[in-house]
C-alpha positions as CSV (number, residue, x, y, z in Angstrom):
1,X,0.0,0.0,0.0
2,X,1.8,3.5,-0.8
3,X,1.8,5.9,2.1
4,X,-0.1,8.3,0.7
5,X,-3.3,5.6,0.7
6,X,-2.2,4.4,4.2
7,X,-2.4,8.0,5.6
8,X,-5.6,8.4,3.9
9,X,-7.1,5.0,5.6
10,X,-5.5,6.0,8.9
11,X,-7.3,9.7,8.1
12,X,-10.9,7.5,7.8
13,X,-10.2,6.0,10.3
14,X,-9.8,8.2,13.0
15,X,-12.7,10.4,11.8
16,X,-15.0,7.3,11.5
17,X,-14.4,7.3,15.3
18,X,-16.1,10.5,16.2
19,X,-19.4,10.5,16.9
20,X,-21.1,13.7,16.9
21,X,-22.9,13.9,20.3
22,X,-19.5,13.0,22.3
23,X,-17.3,10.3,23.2
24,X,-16.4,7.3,20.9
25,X,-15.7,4.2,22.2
26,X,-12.8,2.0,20.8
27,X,-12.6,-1.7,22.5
28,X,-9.4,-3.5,23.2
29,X,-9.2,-7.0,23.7
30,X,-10.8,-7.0,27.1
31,X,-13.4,-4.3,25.9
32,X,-12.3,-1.7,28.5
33,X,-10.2,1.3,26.3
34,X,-12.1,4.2,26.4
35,X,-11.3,6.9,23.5
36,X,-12.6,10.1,24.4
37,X,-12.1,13.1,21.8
38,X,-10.3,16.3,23.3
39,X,-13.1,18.8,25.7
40,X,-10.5,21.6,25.0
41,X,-11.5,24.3,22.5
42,X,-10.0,24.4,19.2
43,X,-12.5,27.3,17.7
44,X,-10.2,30.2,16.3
45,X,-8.1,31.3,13.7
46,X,-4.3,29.7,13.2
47,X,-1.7,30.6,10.7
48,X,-0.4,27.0,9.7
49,X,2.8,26.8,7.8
50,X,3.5,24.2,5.2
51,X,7.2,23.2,4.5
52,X,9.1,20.9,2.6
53,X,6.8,20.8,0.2
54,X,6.7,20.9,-3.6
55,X,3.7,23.1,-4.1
56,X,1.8,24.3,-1.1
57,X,5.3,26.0,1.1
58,X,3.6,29.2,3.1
59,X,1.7,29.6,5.6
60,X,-1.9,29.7,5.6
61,X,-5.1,30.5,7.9
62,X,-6.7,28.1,8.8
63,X,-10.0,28.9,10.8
64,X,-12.0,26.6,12.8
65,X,-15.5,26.9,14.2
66,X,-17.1,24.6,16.9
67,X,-17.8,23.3,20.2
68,X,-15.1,21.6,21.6
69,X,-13.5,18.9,19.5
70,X,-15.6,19.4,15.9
71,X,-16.9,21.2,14.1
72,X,-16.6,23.6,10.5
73,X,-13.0,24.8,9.0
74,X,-12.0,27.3,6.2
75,X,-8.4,28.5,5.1
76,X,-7.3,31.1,3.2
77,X,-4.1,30.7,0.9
78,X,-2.4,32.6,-1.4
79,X,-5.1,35.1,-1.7
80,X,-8.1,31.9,-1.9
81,X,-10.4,31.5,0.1
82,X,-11.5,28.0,0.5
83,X,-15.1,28.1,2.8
84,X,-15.8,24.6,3.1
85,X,-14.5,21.7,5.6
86,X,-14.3,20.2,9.2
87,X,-12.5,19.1,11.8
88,X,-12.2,17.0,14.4
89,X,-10.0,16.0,17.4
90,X,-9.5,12.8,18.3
91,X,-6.7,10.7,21.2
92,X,-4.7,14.3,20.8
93,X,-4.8,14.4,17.1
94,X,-6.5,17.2,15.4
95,X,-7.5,16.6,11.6
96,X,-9.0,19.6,9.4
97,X,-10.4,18.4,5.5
98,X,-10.7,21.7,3.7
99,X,-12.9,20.9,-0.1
100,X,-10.9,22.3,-3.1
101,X,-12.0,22.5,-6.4
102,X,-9.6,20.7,-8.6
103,X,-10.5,20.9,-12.0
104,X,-13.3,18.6,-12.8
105,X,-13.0,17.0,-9.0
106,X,-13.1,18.2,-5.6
107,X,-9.6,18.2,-4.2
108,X,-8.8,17.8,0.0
109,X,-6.4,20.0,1.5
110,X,-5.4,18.0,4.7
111,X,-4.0,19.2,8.1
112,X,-3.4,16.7,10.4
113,X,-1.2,17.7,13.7
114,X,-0.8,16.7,17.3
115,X,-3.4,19.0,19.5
116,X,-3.2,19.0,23.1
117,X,-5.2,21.5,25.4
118,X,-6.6,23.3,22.9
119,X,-3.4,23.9,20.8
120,X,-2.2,21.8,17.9
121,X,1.3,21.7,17.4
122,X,3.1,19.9,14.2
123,X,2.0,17.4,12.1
124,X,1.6,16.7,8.2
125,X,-0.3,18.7,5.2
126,X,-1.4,16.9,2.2
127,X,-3.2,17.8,-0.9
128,X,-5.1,15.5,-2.3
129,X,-6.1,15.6,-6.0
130,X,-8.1,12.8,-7.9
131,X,-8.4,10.3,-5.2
132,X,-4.5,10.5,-5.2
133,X,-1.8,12.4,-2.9
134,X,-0.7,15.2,-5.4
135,X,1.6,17.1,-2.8
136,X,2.9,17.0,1.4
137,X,4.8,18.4,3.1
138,X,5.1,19.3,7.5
139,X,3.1,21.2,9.4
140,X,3.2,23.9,12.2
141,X,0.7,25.8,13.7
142,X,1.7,28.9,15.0
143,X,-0.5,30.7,18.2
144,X,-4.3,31.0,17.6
145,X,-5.3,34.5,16.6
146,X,-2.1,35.0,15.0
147,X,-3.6,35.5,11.3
């Protein structure tokens, strides 16, 4: 499987986790794990900067509306703005999906980044084109309100 997929159905998975009226529950052997998403508020605007990349380097603001661990996301970039996505956070991990049009198909702009206490950290961007990873690169949120 190339990495790009594996991120993807790693990406699926952890969203298919979320339920939207609170906790998920993910079972161990013995049935007892618990996997409660993050109470901390994400809500806010964050400049995210995308490196090492071949198209996407900059940084970005990425704004995200909601109650606690999901909810809505937009980013502008470059000038764009792109109104439509979530996110969700999930055992520390904070993925935001933004839609892009992409030619004949909707494209996904993914930020996917360590969050704890209400601030994620680094991680990975990817853009996804066709069903296929076009472009990655790292991740780093800066502070919230910052763009």
């Amino acid at each position: 499987m190339r990495f790009s997929q594996r991120i993807l159905v790693a990406t699926v998975a952890i969203t298919a986790m979320v339920l939207p009226a609170g906790a998920a529950m993910a079972h161990s052997m013995n049935g007892s794990t618990m996997v409660m998403p993050d109470s901390h508020g994400y809500s806010g605007n964050w400049p995210v900067t995308v490196t090492g990349s071949q198209f996407n380097n900059g940084t970005y603001c990425l704004t995200l509306t909601g109650h606690g661990s999901s909810g809505s996301a937009s980013l502008v970039a470059n000038g764009q703005k792109y109104p439509y996505g979530s996110f969700v956070v999930v055992n520390r991990i904070l993925m935001a999906t933004i839609i892009k049009p992409s030619g004949s198909q909707n494209g996904a702009l993914t930020f996917t980044a360590s969050a704890n206490r209400g601030h994620p950290d680094q991680g990975l961007f990817e853009d996804i084109q066709g069903g296929s990873n076009f472009d990655f690169g790292a991740l780093a949120f800066g502070m919230k309100g910052g763009c």
